[in-house]
C-alpha positions in Angstrom: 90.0 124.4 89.9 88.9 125.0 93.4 87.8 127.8 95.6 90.3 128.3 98.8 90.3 131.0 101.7 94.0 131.5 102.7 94.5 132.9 106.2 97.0 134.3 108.2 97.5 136.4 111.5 100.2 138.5 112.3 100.9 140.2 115.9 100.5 137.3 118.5 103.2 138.6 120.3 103.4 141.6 122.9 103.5 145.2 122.2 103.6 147.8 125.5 99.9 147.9 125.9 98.7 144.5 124.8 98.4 142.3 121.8 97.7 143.7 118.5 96.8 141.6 116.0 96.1 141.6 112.1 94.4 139.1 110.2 94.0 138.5 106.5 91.7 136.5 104.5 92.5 135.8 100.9 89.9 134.4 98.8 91.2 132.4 95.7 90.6 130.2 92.8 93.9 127.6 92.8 94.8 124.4 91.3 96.9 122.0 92.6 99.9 123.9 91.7 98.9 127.4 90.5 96.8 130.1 91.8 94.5 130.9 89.0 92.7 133.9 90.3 92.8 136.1 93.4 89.2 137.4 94.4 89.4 139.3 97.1 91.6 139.9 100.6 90.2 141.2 103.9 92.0 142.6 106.3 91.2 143.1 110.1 92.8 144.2 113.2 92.2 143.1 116.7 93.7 144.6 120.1 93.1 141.9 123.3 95.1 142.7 126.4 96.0 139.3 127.1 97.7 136.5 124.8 95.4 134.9 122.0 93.9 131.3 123.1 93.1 129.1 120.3 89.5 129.7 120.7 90.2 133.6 120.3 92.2 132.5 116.9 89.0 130.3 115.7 87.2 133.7 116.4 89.4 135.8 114.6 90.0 133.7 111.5 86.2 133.0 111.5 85.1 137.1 112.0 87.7 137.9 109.5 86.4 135.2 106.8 82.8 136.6 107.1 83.4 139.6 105.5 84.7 138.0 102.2 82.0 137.9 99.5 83.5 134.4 98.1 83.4 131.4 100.1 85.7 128.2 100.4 87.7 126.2 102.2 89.9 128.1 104.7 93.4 127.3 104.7 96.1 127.8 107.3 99.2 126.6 108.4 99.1 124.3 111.4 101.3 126.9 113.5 98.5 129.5 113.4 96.3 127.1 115.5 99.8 126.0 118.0 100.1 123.1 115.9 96.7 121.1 117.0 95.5 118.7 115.5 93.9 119.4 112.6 90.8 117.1 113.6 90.3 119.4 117.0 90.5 122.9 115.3 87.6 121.5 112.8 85.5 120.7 115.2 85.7 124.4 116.5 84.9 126.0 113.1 81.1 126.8 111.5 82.9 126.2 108.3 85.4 123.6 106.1 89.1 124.1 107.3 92.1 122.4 106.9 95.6 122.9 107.0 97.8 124.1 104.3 98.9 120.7 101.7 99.8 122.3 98.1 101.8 124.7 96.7 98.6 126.7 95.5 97.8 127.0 99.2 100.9 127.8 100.2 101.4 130.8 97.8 98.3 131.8 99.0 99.0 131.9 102.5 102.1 133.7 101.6 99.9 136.5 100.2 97.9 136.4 103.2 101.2 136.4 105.2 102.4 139.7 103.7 99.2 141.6 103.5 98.7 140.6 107.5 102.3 141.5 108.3 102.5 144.7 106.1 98.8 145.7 107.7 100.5 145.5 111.1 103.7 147.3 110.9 101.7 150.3 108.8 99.5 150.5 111.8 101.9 149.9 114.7 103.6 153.0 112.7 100.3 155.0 112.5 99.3 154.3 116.1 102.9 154.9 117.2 102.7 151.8 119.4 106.4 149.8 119.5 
């Protein structure tokens, strides 16, 4: 069993006033094939007026991971990043990274996926932004 941070960001895309963007962190413990324990998910929102950079995603993934009480590798899939090189987007990060290989990893980016995208619509909705 190993200890994995699954991460996704939902919002990269324009809304009338700018970009509003949600990431989630979801710490787990996974094997190869099953997720044996979820341990905690953060969740944070960011508003930029301008479309994210990769640099701005390394900050957001990396803000959003410091809040988690667990640690691990962070896991994402290679699209959050505009499918760089996975070699490049390490060398940005304080921390272990690497892009999403297992099925464990996978479901848990899928978590990560929902919470993000669920996170954004509730506050698009509560913000009254379309």
């Amino acid at each position: 069993m190993f200890d994995i941070i699954a991460v996704d960001i939902s919002g990269r895309h324009k809304t009338n006033d700018g970009y509003l963007m949600v990431c989630a962190a979801v710490a787990a413990s996974v094997t190869a094939d099953h997720i044996e324990k979820v341990n905690q998910i953060v969740v944070r929102s960011f508003r930029d007026s301008s479309a994210p950079d990769v640099q701005d995603v390394v900050k957001i993934v990396e803000e959003t991971v410091s809040e988690l009480k667990f640690s691990g590798t962070i896991v994402t899939e290679a699209g959050d990043f505009y499918n760089k090189p996975q070699w490049l987007i390490d060398s940005m990060f304080s921390c272990d990274l690497k892009y999403q290989e297992s099925l464990s990893e996978r479901r848990c980016i899928e978590i990560a996926h929902h919470v993000s995208l669920s996170s954004r619509k509730l506050l698009l909705k509560e913000l009254d932004i379309r």
